[in-house]
C-alpha positions as CSV (number, residue, x, y, z in Angstrom):
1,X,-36.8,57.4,-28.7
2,X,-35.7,53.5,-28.9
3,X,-38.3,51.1,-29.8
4,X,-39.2,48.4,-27.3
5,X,-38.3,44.8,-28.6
6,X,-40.9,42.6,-27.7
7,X,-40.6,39.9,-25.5
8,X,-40.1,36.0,-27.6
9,X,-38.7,38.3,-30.5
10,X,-35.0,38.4,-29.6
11,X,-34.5,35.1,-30.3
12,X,-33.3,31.8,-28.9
13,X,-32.8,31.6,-24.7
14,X,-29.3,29.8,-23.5
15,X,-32.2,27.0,-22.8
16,X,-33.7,26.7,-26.0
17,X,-30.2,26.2,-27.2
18,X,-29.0,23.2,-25.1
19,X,-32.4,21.4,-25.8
20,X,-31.7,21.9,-30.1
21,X,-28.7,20.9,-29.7
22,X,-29.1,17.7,-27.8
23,X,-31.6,16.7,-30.1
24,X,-29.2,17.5,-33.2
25,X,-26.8,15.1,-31.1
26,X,-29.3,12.5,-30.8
27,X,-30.1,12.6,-34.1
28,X,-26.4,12.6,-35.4
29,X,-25.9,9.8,-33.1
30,X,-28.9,7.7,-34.3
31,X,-28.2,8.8,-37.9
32,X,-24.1,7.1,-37.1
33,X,-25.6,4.1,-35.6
34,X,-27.5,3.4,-38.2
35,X,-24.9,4.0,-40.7
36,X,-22.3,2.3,-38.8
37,X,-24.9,-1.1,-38.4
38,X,-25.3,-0.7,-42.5
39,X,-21.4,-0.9,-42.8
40,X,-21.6,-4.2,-40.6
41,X,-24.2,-5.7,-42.7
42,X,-22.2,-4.7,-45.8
43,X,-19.1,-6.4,-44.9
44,X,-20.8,-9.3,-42.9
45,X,-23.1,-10.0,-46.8
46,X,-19.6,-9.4,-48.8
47,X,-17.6,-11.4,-46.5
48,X,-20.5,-14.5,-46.8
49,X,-21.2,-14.6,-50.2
50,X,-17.0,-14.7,-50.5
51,X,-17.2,-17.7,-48.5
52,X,-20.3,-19.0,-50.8
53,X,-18.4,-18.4,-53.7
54,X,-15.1,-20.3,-52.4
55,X,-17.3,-23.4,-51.3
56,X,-18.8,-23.3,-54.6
57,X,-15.8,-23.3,-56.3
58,X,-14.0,-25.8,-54.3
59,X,-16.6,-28.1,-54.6
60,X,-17.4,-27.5,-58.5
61,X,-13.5,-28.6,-59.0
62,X,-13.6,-31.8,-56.1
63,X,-16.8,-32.9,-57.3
64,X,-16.1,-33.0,-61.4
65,X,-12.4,-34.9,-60.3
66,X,-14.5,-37.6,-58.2
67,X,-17.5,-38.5,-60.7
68,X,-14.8,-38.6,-63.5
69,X,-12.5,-41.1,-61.3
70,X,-11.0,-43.8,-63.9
71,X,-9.9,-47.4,-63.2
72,X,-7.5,-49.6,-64.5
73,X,-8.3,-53.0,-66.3
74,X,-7.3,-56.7,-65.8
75,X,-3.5,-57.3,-66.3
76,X,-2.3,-53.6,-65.2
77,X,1.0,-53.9,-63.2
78,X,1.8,-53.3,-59.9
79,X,3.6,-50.1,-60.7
80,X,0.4,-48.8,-63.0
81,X,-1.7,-50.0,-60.2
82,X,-0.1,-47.4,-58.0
83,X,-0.8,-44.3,-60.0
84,X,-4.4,-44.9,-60.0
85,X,-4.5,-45.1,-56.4
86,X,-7.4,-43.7,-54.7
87,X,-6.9,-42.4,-51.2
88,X,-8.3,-40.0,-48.7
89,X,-8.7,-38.9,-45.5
90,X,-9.8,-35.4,-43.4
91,X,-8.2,-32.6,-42.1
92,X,-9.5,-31.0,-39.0
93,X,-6.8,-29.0,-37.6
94,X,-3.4,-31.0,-37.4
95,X,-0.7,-30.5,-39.7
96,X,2.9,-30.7,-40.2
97,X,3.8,-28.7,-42.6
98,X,2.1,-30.5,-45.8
99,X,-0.2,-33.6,-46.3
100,X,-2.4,-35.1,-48.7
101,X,-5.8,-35.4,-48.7
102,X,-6.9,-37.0,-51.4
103,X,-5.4,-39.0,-54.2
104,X,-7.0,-40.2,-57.5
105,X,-6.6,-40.7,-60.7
106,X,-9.5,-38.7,-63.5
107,X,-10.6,-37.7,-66.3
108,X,-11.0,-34.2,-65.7
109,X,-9.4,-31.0,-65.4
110,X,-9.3,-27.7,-65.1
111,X,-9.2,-26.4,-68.9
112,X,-12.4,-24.2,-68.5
113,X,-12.5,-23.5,-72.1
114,X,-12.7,-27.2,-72.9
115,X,-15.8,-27.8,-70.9
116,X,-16.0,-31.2,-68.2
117,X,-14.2,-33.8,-68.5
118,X,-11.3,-32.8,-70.7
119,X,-10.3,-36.6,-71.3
120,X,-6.9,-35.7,-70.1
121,X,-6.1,-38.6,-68.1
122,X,-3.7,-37.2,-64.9
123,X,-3.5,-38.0,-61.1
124,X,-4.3,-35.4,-59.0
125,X,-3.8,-34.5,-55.4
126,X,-5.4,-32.1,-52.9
127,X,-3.1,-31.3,-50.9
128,X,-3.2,-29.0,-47.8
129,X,0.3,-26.6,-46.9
130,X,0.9,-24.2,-43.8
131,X,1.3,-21.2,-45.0
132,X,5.0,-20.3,-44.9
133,X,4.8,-16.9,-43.3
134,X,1.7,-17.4,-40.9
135,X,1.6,-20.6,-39.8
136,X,-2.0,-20.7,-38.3
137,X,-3.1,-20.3,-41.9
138,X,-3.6,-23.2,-44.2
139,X,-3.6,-23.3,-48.0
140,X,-5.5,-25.9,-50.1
141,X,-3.7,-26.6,-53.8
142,X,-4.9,-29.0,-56.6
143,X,-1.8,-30.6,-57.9
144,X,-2.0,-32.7,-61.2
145,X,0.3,-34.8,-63.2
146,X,-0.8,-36.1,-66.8
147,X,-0.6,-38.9,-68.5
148,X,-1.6,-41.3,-65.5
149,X,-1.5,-44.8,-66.3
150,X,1.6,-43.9,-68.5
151,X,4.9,-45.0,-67.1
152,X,7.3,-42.1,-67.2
153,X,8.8,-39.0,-65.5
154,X,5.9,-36.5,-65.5
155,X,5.7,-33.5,-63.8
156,X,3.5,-31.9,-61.0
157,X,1.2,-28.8,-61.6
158,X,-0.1,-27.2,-58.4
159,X,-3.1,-24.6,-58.6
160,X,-4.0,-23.2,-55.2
161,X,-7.7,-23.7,-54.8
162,X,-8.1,-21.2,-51.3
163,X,-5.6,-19.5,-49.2
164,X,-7.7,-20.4,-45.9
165,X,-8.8,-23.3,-45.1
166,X,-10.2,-24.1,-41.4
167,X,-11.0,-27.7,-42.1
168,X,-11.1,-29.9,-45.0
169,X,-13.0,-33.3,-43.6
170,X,-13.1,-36.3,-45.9
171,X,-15.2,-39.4,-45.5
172,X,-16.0,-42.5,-47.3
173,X,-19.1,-44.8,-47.7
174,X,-19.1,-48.2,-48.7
175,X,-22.4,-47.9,-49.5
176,X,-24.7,-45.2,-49.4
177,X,-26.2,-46.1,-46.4
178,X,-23.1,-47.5,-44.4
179,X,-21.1,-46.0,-41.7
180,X,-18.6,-43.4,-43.2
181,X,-15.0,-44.9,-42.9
182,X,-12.4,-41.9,-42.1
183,X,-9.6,-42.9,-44.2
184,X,-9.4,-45.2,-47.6
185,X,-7.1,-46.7,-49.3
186,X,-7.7,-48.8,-52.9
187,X,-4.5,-50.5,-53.2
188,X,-4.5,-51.4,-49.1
189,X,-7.7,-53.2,-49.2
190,X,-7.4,-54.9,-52.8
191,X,-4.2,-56.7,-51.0
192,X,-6.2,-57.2,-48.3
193,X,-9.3,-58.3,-49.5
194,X,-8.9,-58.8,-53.6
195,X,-12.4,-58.9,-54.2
196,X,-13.4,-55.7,-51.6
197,X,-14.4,-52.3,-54.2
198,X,-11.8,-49.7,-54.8
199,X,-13.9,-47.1,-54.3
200,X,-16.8,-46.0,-52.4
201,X,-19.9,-45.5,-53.3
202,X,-19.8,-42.1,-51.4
203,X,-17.8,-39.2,-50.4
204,X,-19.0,-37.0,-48.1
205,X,-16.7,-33.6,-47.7
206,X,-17.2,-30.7,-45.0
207,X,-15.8,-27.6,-45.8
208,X,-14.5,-25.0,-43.1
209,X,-14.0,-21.7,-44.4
210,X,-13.4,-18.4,-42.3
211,X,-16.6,-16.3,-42.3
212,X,-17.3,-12.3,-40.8
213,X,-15.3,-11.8,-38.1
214,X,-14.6,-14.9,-35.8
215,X,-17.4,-17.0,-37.5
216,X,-16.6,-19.9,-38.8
217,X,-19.0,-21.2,-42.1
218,X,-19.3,-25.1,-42.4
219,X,-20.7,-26.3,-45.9
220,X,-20.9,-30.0,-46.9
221,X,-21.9,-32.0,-50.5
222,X,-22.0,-35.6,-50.6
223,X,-20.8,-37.1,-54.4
224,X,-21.7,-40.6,-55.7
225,X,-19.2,-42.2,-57.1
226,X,-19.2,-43.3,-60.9
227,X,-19.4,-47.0,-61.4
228,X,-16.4,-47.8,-62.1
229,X,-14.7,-51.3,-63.9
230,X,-13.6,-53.9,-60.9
231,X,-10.6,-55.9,-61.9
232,X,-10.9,-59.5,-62.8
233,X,-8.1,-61.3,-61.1
């Protein structure tokens, strides 16, 4: 004689079945999301603190060339005058092909072993190039030549400082609390004006930099400029 199987004993109903496995789904789903929205945060923190790190380091290297700008002294020629130019202007979006940002003449460098400044008197540039294969993307370089204030046929080393720039802008105060001037030139105003400062008393310098996904990350610094020798004509 066969046994009766009680009723609830012979396990789950077709119902009882859909219901567990929606909830698995839910929770599958939820457990995804979650993981999914980690990922995003992940690469959204890595992809900032990249851009941090690029300002930082962009900055460190501006910064240290600016408060260790040299001058010339009384009788320089023309010609001498020239390589310790100090020039500047921004960058917000159009360019050619190349241009130069900012020109001076310091005492620093980039020997990192040999600490700030190195003494090793050079010109430098910062100079902003279209990238030769994409030509939405814009590369800032450091170039340097030593030996400025020394007449003779020196070459040009370029360090690239970031391989995507969005905007580089420059401006110039006359005094801490003037209006910022968009473009400055020492040797321009000493022929206009002999007695007017070669160089400000402030640079101020926005930084765009390309942040997590279409985000664009702005930082800024403002540096004080060393007092520096005017020329007794």
């Amino acid at each position: 004689m066969r046994r009766g199987v009680r009723r609830g004993q012979a396990g789950f109903t077709l119902l009882e079945l859909m219901v567990a496995l929606a909830v698995l789904a839910l929770v599958v789903t939820g457990f995804l999301g979650a993981f999914r929205e980690l990922l995003a945060s992940t690469a959204e923190y890595e992809s900032e603190s990249a851009s941090r790190q690029a300002a930082r380091q962009i900055f460190g290297v501006m910064v240290n060339d600016l408060r260790s700008a040299t001058d010339y002294k009384s009788g320089t020629t023309s010609a001498l005058k020239d390589m310790y130019r100090f020039a500047g202007h921004g960058y917000t979006g159009e360019l050619q092909d190349e241009d130069i940002v900012l020109e001076l003449s310091t005492a620093a460098g980039l020997d990192w072993d040999a600490g700030f400044p190195s003494h090793g008197l050079q010109q430098v540039r910062y100079v902003l190039r279209r990238d030769s294969g994409d030509r939405d993307v814009v590369r800032l370089f450091r170039a340097s030549r030593p030996h400025a204030g020394v007449v003779g046929e020196w070459g040009w080393n370029a360090i690239e400082l970031f391989d995507d720039v969005r905007f580089l802008e420059i401006t110039f105060l006359e005094m801490a609390d003037s209006d910022p001037l968009e473009r400055w030139d020492s040797v321009k105003r000493q022929e206009a004006d002999p007695k007017a400062s070669r160089y400000p008393a402030l640079v101020r310098i926005r930084l765009g930099l390309p942040g997590f996904g279409d985000v664009e990350r702005v930082f800024e610094t403002d540096v004080r400029m060393p007092r520096v020798q005017k020329e007794q004509e």
